[in-house]
N, C-alpha and C positions, 0 to 999 in steps of 0.2 A: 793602628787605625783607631781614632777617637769618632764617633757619632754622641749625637745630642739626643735627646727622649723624644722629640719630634721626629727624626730622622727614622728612629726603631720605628716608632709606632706608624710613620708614612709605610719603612717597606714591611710593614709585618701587615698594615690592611691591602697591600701590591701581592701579597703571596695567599692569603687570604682569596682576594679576588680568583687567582691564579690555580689556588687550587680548588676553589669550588667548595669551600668550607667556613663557618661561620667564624670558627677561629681554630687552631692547632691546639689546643687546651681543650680537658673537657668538656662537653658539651652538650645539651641533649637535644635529641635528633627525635622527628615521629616520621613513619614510611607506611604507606599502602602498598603492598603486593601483590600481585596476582602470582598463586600456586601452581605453575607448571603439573597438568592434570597425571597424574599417577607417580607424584612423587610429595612428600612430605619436610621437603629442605630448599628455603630461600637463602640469596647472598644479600645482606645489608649493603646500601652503597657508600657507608662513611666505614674506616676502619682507621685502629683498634679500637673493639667494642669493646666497654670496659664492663657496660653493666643492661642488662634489657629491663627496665622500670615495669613496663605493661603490654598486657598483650591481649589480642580479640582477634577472633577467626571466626567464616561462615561461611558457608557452604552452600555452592552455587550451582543449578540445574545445569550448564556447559551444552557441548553438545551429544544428542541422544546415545551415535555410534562409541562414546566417552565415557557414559555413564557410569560411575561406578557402584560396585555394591559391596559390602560390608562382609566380614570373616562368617556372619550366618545367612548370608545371600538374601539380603534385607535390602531394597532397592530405599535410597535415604527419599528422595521425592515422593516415595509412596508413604515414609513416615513423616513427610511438614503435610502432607495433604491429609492426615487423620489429625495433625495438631492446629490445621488449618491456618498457619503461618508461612508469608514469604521469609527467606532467610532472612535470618537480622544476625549481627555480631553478639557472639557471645565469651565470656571471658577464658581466657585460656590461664592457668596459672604458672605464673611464671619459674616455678622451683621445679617446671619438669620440663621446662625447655632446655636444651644442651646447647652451645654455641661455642666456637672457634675464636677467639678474644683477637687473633691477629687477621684471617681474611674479611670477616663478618659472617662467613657462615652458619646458617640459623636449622637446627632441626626441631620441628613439631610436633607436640606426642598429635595421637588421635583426641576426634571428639566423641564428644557423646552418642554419636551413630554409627561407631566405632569407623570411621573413613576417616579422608583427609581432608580437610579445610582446601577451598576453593580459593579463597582471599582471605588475607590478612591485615591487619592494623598493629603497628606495634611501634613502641615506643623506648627508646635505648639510649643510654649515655657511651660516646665513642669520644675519642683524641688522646693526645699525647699525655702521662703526667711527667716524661722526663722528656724533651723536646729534642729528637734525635738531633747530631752532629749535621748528617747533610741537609738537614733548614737552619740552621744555625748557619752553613756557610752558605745558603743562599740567600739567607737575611746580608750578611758581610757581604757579598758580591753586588748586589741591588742597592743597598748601601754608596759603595764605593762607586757604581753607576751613575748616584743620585748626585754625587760630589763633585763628579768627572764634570759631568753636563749641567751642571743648576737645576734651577728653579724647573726646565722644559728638555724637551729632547733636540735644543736649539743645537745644529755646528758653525753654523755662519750668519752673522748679522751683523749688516753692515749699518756706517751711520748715515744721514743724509736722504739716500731714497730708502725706507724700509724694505729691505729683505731676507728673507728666512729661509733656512733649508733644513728640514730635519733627516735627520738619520734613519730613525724605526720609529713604530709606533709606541715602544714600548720603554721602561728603565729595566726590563728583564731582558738580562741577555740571554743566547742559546747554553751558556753555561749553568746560570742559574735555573733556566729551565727543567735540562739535564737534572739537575739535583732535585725539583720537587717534583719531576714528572712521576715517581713510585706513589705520594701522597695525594694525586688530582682524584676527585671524586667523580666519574663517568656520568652521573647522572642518579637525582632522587626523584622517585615517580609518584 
């Protein structure tokens, strides 16, 4: 199979689209999450994270029956109302965060009022540097889709009175599908 540099680069921005990522190469990604209240570990929604660049956490009143308080039973809302600040993002540094390089999972140390960050901001480089095999055969399969059918997803076109019948909406078949459905990205919030 021969493809042209237009053809890669049509179905590499078709897989792209497909999977929900800016490209399969590294990349850098920024996400706001909200901290699931009594636990100190988000899932990134781009994976593999290769590196977290920056990071900011803050810490949010929630609900009252939620509340938490600190290993000296130090209620945190009662310490911004003596600093008389609503929460604002503050830096978290990055050499004490741990993270999972292949799900995105992300663990937080504590902050400064010895609790857990309510919300986060964080900033991370994720994708591929060696480009696994099965997008490589689903780049060839989309490819050879593109060649099957032209320019469109035309099967019949007659001459005379114009008419058209396409096939699917798509140059992805359920095969190629199949192969990048591990890489699609669920969602960045």
């Amino acid at each position: 199979m021969t493809a042209t540099e237009g053809q890669i680069r049509f179905a590499q921005t078709i897989i792209n689209t497909v999977t929900n990522r800016i490209s399969m190469w590294p990349e850098e990604y920024e996400e706001r999450k909200t901290i699931p209240s009594d636990r100190n570990q988000i899932t990134l929604s781009v994976a593999p994270v290769l590196q977290i660049l920056q990071c900011a956490g803050r810490y949010g009143y929630g609900r009252r029956d939620r509340r938490s308080m600190n290993q000296i039973n130090s209620d945190y809302i009662a310490a911004l109302a003596v600093f008389g600040s609503p929460p604002r993002f503050s830096h978290i540094d990055v050499e004490q965060i741990d993270f999972y390089p292949a799900t995105g999972e992300v663990w937080l140390p504590t902050g400064l009022f010895l609790i857990n960050y309510s919300e986060v901001q964080i900033n991370y480089k994720a994708g591929f540097v060696n480009i696994p095999d099965r997008i490589k055969a689903a780049l060839a399969e989309i490819i050879n889709t593109i060649c099957q059918k032209g320019a469109s997803d035309r099967n019949v076109f007659s001459v005379g009175r114009v008419h058209r019948t396409y096939v699917s909406t798509s140059f992805v078949t359920p095969m190629a599908y199949m192969m990048l459905e591990p890489y699609i990205v669920r969602g960045l919030e």
